[in-house]
DRENDRENVO-704166 format. One line per field, with one value per residue: x, y, z of N, C-alpha, C in turn; residue in one letter. Coordinates in pm, 1 decimal. Each point is the difference from the previous one (the first is absolute). Layout:
% DRENDRENVO-704166
n.c1: X/...
n.c2: Y/...
n.c3: Z/...
ca.c1: X/...
ca.c2: Y/...
ca.c3: Z/...
c.c1: X/...
c.c2: Y/...
c.c3: Z/...
aa: A/...
END
This chain:
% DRENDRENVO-704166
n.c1: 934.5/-30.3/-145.6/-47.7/-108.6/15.3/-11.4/-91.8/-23.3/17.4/-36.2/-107.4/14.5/43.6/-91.8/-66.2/89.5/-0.8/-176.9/-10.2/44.5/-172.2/36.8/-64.5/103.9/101.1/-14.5/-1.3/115.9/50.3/-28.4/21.6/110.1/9.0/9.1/114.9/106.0/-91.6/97.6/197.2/-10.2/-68.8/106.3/52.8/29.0/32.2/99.6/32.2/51.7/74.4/-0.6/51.8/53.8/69.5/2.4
n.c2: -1622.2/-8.8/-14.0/-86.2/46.4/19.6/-111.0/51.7/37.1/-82.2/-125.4/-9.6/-16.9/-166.4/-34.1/88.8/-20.9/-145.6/0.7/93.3/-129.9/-27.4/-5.3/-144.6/18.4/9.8/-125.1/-64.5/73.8/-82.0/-129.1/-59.4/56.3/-70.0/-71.9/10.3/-10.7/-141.0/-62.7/-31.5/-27.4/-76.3/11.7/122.1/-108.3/-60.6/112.5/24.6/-163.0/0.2/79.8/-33.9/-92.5/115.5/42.1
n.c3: 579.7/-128.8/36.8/-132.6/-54.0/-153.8/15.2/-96.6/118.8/111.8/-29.7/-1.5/148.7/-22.0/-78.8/90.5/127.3/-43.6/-91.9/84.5/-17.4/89.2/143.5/45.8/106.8/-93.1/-90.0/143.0/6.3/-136.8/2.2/94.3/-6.2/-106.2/69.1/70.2/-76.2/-27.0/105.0/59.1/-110.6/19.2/105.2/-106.4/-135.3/93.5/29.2/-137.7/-26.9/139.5/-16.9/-144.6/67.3/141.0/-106.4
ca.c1: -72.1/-146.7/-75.2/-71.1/-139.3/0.3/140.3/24.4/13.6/167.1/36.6/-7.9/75.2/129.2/29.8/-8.1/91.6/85.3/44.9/60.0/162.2/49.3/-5.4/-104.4/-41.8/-7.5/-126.2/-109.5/21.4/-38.8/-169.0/-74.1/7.3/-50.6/-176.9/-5.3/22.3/-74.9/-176.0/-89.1/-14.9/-165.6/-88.7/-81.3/-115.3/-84.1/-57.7/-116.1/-109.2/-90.6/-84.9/-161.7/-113.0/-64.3/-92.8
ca.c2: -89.2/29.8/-121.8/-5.3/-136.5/-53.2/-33.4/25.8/145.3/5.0/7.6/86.0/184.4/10.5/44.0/140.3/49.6/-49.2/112.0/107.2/-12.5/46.6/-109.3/48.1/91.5/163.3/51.5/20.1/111.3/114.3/-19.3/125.1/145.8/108.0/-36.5/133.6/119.7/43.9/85.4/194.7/76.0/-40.0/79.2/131.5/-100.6/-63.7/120.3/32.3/-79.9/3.6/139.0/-39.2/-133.9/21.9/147.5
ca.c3: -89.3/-22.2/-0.6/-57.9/30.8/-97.4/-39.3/-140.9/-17.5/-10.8/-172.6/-91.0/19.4/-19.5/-115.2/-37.6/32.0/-70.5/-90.8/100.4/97.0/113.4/95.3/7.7/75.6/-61.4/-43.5/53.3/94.0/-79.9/-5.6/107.3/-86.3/-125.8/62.4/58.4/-110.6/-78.5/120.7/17.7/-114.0/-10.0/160.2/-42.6/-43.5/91.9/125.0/-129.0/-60.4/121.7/-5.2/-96.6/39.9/102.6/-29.8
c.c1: -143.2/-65.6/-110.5/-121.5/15.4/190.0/45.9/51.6/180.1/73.0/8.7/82.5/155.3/18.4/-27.9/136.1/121.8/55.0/19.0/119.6/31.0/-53.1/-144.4/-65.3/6.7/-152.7/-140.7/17.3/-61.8/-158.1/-19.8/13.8/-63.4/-226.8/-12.1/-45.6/-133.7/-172.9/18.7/11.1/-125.2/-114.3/-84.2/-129.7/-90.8/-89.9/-128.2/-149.8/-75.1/-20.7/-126.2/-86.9/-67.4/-108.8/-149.3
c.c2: 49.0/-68.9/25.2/-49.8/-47.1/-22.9/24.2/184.7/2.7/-47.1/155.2/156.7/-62.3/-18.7/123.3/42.5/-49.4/102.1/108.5/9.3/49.8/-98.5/13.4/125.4/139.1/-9.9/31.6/124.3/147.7/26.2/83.3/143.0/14.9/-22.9/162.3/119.8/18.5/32.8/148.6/62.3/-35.3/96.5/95.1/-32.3/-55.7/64.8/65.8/-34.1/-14.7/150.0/-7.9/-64.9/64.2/107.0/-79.2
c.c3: -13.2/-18.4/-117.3/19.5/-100.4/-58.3/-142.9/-1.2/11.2/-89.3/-101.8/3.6/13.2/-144.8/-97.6/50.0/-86.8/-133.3/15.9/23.5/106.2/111.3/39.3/123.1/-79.5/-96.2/72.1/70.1/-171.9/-15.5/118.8/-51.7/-59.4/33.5/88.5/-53.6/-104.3/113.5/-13.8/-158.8/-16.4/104.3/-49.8/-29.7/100.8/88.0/-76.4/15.5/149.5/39.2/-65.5/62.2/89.0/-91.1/-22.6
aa: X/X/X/X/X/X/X/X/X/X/X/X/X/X/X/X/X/X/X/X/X/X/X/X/X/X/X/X/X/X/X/X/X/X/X/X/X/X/X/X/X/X/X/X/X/X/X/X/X/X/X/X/X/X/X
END
């Protein structure tokens, strides 16, 4: 069981999962992914913009 602070968020990710057609544990398991997937495609970017900062 997962615990919310805001009770509108679980709502809301069972009706993101609803239109998904998927349960709410698979949509919170895709959200985690694809959050993954867009760190490390962002990392190059990031590692970038903190090189600049240290010059």
């Amino acid at each position: 069981m997962l615990r919310f602070a805001d009770p509108g968020v679980r709502q809301a990710l069972k009706v993101r999962a609803a239109v998904n057609r998927r349960s709410l544990n698979a949509e919170i398991l895709c959200l985690i992914d694809a959050g993954l997937k867009a760190q490390k495609e962002n990392a190059p970017t990031a590692a970038t913009v903190e090189a600049l900062d240290l010059q």
